[in-house]
PDBQT receptor file of N, H, CA, C and O in Angstrom, charges set to zero:
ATOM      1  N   UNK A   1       0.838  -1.185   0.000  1.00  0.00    +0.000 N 
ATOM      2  CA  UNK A   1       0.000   0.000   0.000  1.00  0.00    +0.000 C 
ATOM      3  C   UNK A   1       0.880   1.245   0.000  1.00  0.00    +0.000 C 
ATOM      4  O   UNK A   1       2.048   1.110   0.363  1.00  0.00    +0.000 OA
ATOM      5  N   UNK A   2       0.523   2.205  -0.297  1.00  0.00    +0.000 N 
ATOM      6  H   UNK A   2      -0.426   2.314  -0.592  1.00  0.00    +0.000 HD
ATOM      7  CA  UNK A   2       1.030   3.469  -0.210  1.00  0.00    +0.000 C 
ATOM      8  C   UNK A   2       0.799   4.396   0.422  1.00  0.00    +0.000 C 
ATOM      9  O   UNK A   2       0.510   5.522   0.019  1.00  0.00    +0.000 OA
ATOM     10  N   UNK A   3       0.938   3.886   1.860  1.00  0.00    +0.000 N 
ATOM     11  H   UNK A   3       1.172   2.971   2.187  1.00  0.00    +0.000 HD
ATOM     12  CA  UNK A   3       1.056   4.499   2.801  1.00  0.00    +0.000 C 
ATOM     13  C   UNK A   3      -0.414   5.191   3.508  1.00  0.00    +0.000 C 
ATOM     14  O   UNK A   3      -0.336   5.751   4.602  1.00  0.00    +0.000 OA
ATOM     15  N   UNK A   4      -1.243   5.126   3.047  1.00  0.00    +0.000 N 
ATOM     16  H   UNK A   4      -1.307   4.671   2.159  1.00  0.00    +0.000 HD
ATOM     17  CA  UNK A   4      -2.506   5.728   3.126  1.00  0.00    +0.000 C 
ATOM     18  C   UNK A   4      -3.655   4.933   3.775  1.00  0.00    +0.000 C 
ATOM     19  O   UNK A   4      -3.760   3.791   3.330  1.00  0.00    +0.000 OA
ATOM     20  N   UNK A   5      -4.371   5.216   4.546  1.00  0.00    +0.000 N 
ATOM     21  H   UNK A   5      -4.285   6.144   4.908  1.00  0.00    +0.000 HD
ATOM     22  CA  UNK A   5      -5.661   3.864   5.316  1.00  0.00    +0.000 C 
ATOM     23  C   UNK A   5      -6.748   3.540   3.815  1.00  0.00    +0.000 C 
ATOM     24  O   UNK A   5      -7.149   4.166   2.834  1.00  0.00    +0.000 OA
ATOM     25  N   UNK A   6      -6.830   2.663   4.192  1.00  0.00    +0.000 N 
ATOM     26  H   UNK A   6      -6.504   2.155   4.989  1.00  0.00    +0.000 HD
ATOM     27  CA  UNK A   6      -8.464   2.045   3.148  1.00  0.00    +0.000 C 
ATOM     28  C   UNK A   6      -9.031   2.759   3.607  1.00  0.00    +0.000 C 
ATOM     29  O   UNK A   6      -8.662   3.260   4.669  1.00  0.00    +0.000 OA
ATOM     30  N   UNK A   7     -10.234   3.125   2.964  1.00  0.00    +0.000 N 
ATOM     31  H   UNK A   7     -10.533   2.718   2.101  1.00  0.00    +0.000 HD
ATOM     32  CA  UNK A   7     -11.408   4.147   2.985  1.00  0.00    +0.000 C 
ATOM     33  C   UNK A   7     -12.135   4.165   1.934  1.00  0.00    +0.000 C 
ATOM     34  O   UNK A   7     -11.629   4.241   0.815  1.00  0.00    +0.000 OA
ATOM     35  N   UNK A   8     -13.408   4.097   2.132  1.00  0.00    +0.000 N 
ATOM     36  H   UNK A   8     -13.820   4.035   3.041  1.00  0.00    +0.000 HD
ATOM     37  CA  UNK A   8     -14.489   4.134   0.749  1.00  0.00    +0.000 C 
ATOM     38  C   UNK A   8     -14.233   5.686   0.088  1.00  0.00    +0.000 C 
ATOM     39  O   UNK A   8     -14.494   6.534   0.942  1.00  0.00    +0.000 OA
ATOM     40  N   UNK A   9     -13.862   6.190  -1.000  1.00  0.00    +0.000 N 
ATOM     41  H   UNK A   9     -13.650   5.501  -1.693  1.00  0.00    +0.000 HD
ATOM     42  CA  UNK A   9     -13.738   6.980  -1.653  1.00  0.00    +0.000 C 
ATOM     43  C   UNK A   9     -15.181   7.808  -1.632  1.00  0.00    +0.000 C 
ATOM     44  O   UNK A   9     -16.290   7.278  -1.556  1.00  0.00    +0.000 OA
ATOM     45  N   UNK A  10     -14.871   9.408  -1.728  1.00  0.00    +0.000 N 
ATOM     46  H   UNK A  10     -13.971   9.839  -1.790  1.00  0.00    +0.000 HD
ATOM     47  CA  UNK A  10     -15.897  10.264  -2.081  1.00  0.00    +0.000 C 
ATOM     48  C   UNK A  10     -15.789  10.441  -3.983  1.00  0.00    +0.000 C 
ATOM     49  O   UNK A  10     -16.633  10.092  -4.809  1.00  0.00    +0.000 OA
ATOM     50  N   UNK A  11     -14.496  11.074  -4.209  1.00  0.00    +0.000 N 
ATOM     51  H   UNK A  11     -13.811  11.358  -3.538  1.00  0.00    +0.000 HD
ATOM     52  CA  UNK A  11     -14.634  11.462  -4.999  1.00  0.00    +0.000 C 
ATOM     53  C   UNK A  11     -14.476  10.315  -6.212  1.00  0.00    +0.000 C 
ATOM     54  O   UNK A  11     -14.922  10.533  -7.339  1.00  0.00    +0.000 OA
ATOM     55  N   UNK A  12     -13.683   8.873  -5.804  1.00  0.00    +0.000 N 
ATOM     56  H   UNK A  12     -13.321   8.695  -4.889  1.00  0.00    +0.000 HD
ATOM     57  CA  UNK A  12     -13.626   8.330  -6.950  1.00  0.00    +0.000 C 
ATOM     58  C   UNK A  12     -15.064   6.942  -7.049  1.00  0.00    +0.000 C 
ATOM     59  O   UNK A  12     -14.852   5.779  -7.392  1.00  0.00    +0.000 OA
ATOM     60  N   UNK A  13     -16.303   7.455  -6.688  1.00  0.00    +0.000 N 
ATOM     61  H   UNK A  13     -16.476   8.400  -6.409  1.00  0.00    +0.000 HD
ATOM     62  CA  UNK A  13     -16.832   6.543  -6.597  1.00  0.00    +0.000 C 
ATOM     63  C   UNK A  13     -18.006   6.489  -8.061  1.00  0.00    +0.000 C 
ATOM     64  O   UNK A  13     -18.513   7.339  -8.792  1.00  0.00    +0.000 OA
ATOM     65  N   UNK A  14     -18.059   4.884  -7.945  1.00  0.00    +0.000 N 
ATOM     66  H   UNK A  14     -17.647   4.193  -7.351  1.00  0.00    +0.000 HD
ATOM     67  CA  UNK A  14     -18.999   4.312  -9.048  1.00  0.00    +0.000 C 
ATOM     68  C   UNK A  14     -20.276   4.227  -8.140  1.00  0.00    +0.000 C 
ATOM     69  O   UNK A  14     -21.159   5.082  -8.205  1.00  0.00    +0.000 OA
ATOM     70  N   UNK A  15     -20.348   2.753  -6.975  1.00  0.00    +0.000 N 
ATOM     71  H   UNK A  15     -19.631   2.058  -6.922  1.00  0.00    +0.000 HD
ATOM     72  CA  UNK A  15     -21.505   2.648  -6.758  1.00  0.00    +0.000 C 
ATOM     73  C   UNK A  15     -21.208   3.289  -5.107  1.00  0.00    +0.000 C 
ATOM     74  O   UNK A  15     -21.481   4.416  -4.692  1.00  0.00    +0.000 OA
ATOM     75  N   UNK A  16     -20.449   1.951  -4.247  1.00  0.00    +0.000 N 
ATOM     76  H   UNK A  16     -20.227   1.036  -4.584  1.00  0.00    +0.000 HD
ATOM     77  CA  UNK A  16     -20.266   2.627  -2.964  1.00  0.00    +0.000 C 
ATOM     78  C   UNK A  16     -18.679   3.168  -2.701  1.00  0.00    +0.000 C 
ATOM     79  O   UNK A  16     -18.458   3.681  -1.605  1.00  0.00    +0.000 OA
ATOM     80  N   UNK A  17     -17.884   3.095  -3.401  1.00  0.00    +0.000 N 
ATOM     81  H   UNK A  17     -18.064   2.678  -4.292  1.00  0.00    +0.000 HD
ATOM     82  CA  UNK A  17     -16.620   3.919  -3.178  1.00  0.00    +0.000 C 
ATOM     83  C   UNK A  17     -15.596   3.084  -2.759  1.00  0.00    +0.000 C 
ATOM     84  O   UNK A  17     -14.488   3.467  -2.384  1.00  0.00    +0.000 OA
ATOM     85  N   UNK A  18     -16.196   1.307  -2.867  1.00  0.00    +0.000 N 
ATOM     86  H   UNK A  18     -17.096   0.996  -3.172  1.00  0.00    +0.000 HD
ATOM     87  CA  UNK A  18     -15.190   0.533  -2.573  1.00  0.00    +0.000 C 
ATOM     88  C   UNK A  18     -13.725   0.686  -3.050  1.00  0.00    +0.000 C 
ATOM     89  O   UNK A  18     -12.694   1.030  -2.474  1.00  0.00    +0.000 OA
ATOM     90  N   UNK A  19     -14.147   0.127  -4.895  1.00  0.00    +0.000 N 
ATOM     91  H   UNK A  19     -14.985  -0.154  -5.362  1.00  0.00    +0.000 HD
ATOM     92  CA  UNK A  19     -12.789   0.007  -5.575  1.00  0.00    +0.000 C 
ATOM     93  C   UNK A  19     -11.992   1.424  -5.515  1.00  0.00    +0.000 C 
ATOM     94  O   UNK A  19     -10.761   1.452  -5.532  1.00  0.00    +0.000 OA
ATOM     95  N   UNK A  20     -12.854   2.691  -5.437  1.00  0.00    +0.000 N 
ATOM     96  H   UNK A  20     -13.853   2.668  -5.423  1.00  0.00    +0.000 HD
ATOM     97  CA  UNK A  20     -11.949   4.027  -5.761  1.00  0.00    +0.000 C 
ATOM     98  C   UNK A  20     -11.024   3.701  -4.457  1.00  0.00    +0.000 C 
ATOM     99  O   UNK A  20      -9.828   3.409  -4.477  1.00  0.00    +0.000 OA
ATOM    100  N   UNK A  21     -11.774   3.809  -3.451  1.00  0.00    +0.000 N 
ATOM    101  H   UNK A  21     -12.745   4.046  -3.435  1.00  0.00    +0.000 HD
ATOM    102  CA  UNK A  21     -10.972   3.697  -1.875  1.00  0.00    +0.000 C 
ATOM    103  C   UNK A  21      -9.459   2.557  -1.884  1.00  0.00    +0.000 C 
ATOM    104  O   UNK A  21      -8.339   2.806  -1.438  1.00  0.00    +0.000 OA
ATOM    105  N   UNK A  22      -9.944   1.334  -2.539  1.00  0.00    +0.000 N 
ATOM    106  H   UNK A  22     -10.854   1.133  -2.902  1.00  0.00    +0.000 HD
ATOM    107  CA  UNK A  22      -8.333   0.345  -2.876  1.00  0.00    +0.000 C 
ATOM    108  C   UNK A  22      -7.844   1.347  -3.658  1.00  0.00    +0.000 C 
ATOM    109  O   UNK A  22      -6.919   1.976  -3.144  1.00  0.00    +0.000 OA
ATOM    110  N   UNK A  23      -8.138   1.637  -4.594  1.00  0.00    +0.000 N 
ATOM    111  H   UNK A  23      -8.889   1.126  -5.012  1.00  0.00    +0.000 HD
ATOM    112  CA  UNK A  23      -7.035   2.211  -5.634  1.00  0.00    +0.000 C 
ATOM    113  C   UNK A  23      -6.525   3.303  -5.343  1.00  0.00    +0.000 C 
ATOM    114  O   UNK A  23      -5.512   3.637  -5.957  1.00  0.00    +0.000 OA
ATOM    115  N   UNK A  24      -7.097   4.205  -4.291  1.00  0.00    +0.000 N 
ATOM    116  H   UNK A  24      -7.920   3.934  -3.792  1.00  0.00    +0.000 HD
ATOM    117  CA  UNK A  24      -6.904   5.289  -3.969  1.00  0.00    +0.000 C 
ATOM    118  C   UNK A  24      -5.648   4.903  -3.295  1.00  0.00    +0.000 C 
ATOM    119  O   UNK A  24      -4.533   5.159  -3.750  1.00  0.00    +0.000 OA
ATOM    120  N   UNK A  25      -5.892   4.239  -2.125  1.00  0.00    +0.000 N 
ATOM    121  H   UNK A  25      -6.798   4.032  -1.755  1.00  0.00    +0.000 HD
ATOM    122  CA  UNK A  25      -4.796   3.775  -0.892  1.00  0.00    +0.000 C 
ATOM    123  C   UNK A  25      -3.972   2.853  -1.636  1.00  0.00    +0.000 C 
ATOM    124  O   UNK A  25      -2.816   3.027  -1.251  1.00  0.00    +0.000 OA
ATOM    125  N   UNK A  26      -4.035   1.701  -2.771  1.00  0.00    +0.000 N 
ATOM    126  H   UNK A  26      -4.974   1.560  -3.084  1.00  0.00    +0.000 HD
ATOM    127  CA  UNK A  26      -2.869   1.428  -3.407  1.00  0.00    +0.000 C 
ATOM    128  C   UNK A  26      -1.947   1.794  -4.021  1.00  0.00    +0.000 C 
ATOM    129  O   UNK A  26      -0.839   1.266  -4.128  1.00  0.00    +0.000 OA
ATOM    130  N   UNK A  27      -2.569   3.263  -4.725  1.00  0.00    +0.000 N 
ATOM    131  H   UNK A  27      -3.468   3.691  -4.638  1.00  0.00    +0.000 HD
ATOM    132  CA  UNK A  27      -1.641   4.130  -5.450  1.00  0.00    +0.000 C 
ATOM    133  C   UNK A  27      -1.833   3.819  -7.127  1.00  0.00    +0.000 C 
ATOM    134  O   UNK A  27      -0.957   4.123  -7.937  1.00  0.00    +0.000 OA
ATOM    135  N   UNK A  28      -3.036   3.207  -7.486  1.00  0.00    +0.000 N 
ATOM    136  H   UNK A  28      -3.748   2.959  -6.828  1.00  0.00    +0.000 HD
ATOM    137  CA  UNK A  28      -3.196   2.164  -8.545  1.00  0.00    +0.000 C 
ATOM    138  C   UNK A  28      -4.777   2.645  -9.186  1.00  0.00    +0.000 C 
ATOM    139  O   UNK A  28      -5.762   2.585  -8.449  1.00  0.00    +0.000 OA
ATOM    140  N   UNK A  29      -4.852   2.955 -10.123  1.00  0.00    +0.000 N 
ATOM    141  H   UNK A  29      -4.052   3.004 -10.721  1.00  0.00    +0.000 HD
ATOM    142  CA  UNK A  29      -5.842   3.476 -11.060  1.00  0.00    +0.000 C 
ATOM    143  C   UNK A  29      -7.111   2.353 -10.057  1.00  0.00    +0.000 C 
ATOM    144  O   UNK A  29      -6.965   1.213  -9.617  1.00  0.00    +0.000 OA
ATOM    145  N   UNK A  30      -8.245   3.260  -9.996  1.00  0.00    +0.000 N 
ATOM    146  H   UNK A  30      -8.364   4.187 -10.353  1.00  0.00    +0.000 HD
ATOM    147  CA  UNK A  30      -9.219   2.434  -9.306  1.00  0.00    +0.000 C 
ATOM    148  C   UNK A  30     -10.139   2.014 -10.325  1.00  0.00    +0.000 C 
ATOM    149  O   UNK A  30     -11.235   1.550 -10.013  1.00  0.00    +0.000 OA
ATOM    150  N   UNK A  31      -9.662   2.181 -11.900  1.00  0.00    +0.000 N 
ATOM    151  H   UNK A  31      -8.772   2.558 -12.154  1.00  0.00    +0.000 HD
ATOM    152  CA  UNK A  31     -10.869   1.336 -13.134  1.00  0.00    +0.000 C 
ATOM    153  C   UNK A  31     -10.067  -0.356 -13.504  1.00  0.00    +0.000 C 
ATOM    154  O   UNK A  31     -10.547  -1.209 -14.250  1.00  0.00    +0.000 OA
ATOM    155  N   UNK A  32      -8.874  -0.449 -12.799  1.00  0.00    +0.000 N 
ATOM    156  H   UNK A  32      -8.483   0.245 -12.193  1.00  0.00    +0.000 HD
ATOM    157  CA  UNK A  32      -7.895  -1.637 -12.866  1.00  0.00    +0.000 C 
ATOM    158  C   UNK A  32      -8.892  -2.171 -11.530  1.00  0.00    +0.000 C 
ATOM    159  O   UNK A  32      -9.830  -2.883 -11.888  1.00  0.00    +0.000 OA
ATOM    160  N   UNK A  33      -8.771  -1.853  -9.754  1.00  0.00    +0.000 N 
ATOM    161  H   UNK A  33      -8.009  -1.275  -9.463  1.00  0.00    +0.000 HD
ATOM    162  CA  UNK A  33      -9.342  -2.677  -9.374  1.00  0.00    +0.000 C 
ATOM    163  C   UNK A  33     -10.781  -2.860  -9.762  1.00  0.00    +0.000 C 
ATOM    164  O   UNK A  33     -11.148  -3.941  -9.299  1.00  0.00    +0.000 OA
ATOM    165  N   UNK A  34     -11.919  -2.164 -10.526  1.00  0.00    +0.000 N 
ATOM    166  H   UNK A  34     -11.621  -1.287 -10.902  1.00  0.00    +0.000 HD
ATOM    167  CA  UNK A  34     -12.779  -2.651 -10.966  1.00  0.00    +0.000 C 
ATOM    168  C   UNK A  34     -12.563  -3.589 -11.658  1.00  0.00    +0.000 C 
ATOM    169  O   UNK A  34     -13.306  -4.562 -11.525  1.00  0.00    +0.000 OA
ATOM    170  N   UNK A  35     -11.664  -3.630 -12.468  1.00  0.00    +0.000 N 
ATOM    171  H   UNK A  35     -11.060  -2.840 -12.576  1.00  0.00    +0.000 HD
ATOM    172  CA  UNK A  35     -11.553  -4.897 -13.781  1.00  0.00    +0.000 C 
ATOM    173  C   UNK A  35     -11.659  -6.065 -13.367  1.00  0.00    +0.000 C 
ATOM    174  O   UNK A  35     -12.223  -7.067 -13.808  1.00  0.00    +0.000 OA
ATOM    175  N   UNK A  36     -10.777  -5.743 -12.051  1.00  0.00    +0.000 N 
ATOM    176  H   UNK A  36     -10.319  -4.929 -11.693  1.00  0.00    +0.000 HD
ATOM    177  CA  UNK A  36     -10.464  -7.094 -10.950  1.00  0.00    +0.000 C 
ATOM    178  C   UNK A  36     -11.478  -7.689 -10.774  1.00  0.00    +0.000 C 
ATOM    179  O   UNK A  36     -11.544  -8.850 -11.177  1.00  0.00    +0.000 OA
ATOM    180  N   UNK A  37     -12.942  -6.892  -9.910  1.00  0.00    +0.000 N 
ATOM    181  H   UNK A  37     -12.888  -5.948  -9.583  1.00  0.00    +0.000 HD
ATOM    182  CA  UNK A  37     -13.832  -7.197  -9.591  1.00  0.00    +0.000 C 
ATOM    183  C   UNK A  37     -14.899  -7.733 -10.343  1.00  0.00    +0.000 C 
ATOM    184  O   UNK A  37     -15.857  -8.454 -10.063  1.00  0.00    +0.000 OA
ATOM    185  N   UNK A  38     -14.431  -7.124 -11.503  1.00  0.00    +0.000 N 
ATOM    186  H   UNK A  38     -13.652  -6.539 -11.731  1.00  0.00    +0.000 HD
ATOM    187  CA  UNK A  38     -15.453  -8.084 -12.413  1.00  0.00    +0.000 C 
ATOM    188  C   UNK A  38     -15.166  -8.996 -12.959  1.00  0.00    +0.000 C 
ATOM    189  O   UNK A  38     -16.106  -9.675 -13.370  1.00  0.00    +0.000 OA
ATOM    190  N   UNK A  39     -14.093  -9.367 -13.179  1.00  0.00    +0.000 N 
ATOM    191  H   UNK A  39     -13.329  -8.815 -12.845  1.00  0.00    +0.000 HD
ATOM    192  CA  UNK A  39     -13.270 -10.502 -13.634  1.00  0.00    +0.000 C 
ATOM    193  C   UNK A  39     -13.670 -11.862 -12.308  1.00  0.00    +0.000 C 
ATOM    194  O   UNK A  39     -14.093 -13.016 -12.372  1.00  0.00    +0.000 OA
ATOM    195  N   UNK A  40     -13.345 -11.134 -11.436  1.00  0.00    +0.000 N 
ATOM    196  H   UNK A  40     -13.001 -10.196 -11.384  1.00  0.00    +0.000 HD
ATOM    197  CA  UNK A  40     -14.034 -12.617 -10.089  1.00  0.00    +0.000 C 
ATOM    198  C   UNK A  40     -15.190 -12.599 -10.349  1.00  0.00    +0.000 C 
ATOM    199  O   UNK A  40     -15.514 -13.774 -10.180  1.00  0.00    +0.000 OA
ATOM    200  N   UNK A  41     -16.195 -11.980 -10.698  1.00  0.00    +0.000 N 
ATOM    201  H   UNK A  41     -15.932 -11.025 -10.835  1.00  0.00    +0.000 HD
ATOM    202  CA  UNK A  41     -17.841 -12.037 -10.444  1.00  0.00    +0.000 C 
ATOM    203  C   UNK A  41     -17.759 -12.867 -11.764  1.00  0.00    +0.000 C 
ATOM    204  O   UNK A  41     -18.675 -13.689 -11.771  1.00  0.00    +0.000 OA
ATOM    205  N   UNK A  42     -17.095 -12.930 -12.720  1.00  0.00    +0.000 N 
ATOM    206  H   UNK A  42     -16.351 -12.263 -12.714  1.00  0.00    +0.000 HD
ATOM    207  CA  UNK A  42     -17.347 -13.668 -14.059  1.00  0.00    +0.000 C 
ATOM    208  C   UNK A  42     -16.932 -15.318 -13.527  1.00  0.00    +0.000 C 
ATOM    209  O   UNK A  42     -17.548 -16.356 -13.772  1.00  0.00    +0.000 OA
ATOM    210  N   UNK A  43     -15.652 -15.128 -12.711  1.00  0.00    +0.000 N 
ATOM    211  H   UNK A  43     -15.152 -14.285 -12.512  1.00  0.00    +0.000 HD
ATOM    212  CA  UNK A  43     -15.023 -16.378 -12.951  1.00  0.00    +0.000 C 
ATOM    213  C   UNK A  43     -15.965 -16.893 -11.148  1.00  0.00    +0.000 C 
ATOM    214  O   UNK A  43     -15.855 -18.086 -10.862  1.00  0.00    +0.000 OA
ATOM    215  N   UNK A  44     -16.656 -16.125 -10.279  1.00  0.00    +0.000 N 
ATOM    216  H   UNK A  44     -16.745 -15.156 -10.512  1.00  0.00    +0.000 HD
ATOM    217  CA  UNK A  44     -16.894 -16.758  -9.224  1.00  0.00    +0.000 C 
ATOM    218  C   UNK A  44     -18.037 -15.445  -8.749  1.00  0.00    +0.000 C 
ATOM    219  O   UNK A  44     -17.578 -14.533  -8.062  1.00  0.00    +0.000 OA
ATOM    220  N   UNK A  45     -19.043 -15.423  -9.023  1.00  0.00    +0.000 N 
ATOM    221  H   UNK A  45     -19.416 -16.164  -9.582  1.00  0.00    +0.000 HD
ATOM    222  CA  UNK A  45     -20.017 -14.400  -8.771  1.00  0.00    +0.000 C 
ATOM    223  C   UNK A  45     -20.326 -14.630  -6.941  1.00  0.00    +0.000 C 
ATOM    224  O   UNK A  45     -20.651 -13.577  -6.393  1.00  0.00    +0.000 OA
ATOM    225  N   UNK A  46     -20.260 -15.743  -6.101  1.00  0.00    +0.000 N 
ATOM    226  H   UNK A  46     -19.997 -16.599  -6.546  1.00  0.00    +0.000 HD
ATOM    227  CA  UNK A  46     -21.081 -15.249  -5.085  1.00  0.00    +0.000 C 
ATOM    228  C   UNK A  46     -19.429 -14.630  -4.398  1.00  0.00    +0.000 C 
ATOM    229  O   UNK A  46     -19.448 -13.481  -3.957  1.00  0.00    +0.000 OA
ATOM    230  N   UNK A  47     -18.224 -15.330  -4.343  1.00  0.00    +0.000 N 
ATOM    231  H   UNK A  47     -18.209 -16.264  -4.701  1.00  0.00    +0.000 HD
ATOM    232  CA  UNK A  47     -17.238 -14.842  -3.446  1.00  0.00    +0.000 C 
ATOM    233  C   UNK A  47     -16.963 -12.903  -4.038  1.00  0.00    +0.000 C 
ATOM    234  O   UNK A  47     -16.457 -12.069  -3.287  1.00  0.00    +0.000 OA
ATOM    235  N   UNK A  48     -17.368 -12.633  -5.269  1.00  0.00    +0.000 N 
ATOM    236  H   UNK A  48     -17.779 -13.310  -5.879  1.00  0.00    +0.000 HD
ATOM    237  CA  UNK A  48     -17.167 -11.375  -5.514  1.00  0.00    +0.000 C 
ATOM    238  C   UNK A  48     -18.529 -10.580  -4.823  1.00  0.00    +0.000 C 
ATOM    239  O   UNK A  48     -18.609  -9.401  -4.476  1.00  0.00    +0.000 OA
ATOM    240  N   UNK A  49     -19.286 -11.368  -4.772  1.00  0.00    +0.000 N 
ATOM    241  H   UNK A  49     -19.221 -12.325  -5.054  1.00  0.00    +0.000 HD
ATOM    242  CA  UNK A  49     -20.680 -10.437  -4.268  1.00  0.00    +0.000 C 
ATOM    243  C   UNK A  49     -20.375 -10.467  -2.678  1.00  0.00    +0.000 C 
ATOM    244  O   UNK A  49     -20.901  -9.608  -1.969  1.00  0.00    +0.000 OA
ATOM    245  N   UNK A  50     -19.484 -11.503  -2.088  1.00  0.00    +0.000 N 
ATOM    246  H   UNK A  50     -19.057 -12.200  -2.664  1.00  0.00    +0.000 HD
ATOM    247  CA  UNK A  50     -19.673 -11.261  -0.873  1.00  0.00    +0.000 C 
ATOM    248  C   UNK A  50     -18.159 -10.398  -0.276  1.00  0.00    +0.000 C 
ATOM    249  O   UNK A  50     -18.175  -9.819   0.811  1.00  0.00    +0.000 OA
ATOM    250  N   UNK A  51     -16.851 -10.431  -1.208  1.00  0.00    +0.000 N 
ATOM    251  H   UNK A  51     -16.838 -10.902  -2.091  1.00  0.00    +0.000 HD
ATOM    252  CA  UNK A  51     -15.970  -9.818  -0.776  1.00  0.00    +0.000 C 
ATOM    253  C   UNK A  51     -16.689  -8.183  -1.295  1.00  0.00    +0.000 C 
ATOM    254  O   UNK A  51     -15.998  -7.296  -0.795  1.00  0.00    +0.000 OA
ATOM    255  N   UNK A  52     -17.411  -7.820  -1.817  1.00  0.00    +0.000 N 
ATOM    256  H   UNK A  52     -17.973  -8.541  -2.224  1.00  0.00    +0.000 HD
ATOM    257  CA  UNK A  52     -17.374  -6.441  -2.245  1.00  0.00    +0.000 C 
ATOM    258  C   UNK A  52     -18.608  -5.614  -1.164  1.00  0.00    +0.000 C 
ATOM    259  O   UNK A  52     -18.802  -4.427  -0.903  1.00  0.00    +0.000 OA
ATOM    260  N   UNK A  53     -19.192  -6.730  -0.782  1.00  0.00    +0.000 N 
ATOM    261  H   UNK A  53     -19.034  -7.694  -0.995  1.00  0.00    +0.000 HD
ATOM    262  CA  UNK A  53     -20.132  -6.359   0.485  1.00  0.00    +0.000 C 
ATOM    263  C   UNK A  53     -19.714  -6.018   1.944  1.00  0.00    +0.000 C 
ATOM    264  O   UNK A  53     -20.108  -5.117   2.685  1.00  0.00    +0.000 OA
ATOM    265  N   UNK A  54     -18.456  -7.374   2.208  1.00  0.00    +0.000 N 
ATOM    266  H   UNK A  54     -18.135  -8.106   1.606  1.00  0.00    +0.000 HD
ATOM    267  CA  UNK A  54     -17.375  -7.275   3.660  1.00  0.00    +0.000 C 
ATOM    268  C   UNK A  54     -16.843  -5.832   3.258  1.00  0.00    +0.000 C 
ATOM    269  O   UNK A  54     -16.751  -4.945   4.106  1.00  0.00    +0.000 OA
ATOM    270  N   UNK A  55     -16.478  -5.625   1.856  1.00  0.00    +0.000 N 
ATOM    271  H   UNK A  55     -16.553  -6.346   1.167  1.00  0.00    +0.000 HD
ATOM    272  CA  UNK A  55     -15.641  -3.689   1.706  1.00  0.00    +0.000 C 
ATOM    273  C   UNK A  55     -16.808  -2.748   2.370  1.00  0.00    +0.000 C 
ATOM    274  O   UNK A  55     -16.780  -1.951   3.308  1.00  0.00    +0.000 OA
ATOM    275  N   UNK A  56     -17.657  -3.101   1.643  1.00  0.00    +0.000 N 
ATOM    276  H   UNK A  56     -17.679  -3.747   0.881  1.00  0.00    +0.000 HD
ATOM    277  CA  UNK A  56     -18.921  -1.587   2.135  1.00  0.00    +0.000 C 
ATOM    278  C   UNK A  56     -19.372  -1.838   3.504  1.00  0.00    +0.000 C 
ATOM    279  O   UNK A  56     -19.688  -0.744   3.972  1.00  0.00    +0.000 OA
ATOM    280  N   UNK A  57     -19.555  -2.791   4.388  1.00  0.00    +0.000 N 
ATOM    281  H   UNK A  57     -19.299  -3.679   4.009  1.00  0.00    +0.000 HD
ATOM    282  CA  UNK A  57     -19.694  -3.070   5.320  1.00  0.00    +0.000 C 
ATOM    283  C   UNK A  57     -18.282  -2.797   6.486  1.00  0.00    +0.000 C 
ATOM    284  O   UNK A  57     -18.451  -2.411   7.643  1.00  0.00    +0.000 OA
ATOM    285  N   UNK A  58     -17.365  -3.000   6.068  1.00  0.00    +0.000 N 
ATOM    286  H   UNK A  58     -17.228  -3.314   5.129  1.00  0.00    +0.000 HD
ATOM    287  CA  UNK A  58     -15.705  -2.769   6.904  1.00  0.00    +0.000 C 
ATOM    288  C   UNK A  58     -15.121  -1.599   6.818  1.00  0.00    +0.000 C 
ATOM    289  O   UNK A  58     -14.748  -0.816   7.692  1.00  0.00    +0.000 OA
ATOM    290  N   UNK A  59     -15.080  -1.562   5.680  1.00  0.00    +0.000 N 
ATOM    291  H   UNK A  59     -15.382  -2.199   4.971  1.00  0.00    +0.000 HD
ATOM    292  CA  UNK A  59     -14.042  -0.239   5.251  1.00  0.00    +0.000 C 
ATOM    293  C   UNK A  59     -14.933   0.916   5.526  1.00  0.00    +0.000 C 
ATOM    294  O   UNK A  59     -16.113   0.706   5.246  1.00  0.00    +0.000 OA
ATOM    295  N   UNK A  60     -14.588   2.334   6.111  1.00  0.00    +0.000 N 
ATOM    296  H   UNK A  60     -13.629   2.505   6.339  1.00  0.00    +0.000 HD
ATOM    297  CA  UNK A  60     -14.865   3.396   6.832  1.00  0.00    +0.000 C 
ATOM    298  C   UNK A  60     -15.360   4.667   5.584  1.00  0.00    +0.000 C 
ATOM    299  O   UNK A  60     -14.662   4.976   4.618  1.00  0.00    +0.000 OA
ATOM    300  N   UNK A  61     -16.494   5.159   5.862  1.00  0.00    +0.000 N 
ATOM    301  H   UNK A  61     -17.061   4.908   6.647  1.00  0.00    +0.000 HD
ATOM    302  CA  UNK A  61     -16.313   6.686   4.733  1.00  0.00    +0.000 C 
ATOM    303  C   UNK A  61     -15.428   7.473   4.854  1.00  0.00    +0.000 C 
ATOM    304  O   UNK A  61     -15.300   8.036   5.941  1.00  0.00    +0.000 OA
ATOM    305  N   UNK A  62     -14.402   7.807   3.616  1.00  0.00    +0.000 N 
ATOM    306  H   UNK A  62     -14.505   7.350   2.733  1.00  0.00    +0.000 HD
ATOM    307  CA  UNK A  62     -14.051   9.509   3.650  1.00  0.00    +0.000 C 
ATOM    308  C   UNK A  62     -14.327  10.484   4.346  1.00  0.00    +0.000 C 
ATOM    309  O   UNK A  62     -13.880  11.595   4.059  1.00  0.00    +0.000 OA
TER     310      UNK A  62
């Protein structure tokens, strides 16, 4: 990470500010960890529906 806490993103958000918040705190374009995320929901839809739920549920607002 780059140095920064996880946090659901304000400004880089799609739905709840998950992926902006990784990419934000990774230092890493947050439309790459989307790709990610949809790439598991293709290859494994419930573990992506339930890791992207533990984010909006864990990880803290901006």
């Amino acid at each position: 990470m780059a140095g920064r806490p996880v946090r659901r993103s304000h400004a880089n958000r799609w739905l709840t500010g998950v992926a902006g918040g990784i990419g934000e705190a990774a230092g890493v374009n947050p439309n790459i960890i989307r790709a990610l995320f949809a790439l598991l929901a293709v290859a494994a839809a419930p573990a992506a529906i339930i890791i992207y739920l533990l984010g909006v549920i864990v990880l803290p607002e901006a």
